[in-house]
C-alpha positions in Angstrom: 60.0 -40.4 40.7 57.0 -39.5 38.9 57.1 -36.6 35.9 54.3 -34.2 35.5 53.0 -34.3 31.9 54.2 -30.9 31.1 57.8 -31.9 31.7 57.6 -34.9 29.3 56.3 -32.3 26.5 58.9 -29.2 27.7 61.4 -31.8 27.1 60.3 -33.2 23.6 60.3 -29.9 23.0 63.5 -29.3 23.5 64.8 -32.3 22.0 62.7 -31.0 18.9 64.1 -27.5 18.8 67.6 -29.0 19.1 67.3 -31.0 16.1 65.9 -28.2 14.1 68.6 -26.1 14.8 71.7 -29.1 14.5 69.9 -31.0 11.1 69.2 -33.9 13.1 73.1 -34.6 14.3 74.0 -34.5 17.5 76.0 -31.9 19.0 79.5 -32.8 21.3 78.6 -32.1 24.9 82.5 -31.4 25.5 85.0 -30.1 23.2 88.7 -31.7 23.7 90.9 -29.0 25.0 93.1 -27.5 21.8 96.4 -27.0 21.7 97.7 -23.6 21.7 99.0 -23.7 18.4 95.6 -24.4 16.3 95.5 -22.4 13.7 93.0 -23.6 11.8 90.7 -22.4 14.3 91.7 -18.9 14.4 91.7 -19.1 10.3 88.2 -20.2 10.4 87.1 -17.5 12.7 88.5 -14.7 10.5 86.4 -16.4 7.5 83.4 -16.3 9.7 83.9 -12.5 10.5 85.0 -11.9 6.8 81.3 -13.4 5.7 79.3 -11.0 8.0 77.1 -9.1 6.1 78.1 -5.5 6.1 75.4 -2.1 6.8 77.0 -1.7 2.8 75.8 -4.4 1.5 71.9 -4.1 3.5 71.7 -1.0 2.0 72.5 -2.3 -1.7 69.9 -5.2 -1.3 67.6 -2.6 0.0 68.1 -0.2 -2.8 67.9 -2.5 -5.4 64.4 -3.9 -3.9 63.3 -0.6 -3.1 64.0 0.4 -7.2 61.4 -2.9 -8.0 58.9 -1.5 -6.1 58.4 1.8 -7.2 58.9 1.1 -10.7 55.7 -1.0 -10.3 53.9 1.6 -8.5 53.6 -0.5 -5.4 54.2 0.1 -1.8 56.4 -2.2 0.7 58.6 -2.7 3.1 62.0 -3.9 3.1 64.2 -5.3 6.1 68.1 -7.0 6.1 69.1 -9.0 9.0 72.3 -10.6 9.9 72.8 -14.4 10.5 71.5 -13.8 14.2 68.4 -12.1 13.2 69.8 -8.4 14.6 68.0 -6.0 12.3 70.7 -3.9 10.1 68.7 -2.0 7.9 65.0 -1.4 7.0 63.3 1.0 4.3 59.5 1.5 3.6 57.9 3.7 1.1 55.6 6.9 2.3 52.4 5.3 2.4 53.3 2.1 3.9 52.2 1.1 7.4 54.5 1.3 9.9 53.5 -2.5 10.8 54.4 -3.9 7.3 57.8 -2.7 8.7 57.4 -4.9 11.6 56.3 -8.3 8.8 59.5 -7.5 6.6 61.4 -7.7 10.1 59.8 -11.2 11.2 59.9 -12.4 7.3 63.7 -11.7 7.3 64.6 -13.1 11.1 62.4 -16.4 9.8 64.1 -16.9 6.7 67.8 -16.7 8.2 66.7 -18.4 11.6 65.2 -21.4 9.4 67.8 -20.9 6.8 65.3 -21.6 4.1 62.6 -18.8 2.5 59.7 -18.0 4.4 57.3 -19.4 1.5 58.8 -23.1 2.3 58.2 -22.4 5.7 54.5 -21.4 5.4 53.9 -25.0 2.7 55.1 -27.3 6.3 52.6 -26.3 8.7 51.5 -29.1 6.1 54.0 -31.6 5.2 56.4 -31.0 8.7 54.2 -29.4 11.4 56.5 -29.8 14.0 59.3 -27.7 12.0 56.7 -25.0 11.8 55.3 -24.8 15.0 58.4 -25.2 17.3 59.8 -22.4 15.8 57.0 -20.2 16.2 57.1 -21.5 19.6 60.9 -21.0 20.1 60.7 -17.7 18.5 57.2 -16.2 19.7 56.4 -12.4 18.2 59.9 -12.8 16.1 59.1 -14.6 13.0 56.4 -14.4 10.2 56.3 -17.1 8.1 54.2 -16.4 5.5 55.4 -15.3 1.8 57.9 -12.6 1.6 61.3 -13.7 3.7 64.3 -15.1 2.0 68.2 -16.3 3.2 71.2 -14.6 2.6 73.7 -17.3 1.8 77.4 -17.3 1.2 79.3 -20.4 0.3 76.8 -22.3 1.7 76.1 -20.7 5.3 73.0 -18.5 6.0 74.7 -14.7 6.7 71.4 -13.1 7.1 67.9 -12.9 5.5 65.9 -10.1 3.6 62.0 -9.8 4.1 59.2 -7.5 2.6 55.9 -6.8 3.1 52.9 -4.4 2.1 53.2 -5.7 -1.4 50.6 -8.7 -1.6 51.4 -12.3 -2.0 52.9 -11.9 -5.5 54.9 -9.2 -5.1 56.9 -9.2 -1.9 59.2 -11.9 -3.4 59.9 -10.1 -7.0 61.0 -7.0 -4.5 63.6 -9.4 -3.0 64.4 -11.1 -5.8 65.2 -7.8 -6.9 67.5 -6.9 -4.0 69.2 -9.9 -3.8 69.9 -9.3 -7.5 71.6 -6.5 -6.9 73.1 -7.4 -4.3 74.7 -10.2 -6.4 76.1 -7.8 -8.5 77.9 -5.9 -6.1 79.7 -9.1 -4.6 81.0 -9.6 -7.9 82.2 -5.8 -8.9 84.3 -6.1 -5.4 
């Protein structure tokens, strides 16, 4: 059987994509049927629900980055996604384009999709440009990775990711930094 040279690269870059999204381990094809009375499984599902980030807690981060920007008389963009990329909350000042709504969006869904900030992703269309490109490929029109997206983590797993945009290179990260501060904060008074 002879393969047409687009399979051969649809299928590395699959194999790619796979990897990206594992770390690099291989994934069980099957799972062993469970017995009934598992209930560490059921334990670990209500941790998983009990990590999801609330509308409460989008609206704190994008409060608190909100605050940053206009006490430095700047204008942005601010968007909150969950762990899947689902938007849950966005915020822009007046005179900010309705399309630096649209780059805080695709900040955010890179940062949680790649579980790393959107600044580290920009620096491997260097060092790793396979990272870089298969998941703009994967994710075509979803993702921006350029300065300005960070992940939400809790104990270690990505629950979301915050992005702005409209306030240049330098100061869409201080505006999340400033969110994610707050943010902070609230975790610990609850």
């Amino acid at each position: 059987m002879r393969f047409a040279p687009w399979m051969l690269v649809a299928g590395l870059q699959i194999v790619v994509i796979l990897m990206l999204f594992t770390g690099g381990r291989p994934t069980p094809l099957a799972a062993a049927p469970q017995a009934q009375t598992d209930q560490p499984s059921v334990i670990a599902a209500q941790q998983r629900i009990q990590r999801a980030l609330s509308l409460t807690e989008a609206r704190v981060i994008i409060d608190g980055a909100m605050a940053y920007v206009r006490s430095q008389g700047g204008e942005a963009a601010v968007a909150v996604v969950d762990e899947h990329g689902n938007l849950i909350s966005m915020d822009r000042t007046d005179a900010t384009s309705q399309f630096y709504g649209r780059f805080a969006v695709g900040k955010a869904v890179g940062a949680a999709a790649l579980q790393q900030p959107t600044s580290v992703s920009a620096e491997q269309y260097e060092t790793n440009p396979q990272r870089f490109l298969s998941a703009l490929s994967m994710l075509q029109g979803e993702i921006l990775l350029i300065r300005g997206g960070t992940p939400l983590v809790v104990d270690g797993r990505t629950i979301g990711g915050v992005g702005s945009a409209g306030f240049g290179p330098n100061g869409d990260e201080p505006t999340i930094a400033a969110g994610i501060e707050a943010w902070e904060r609230y975790r610990a008074g609850r």
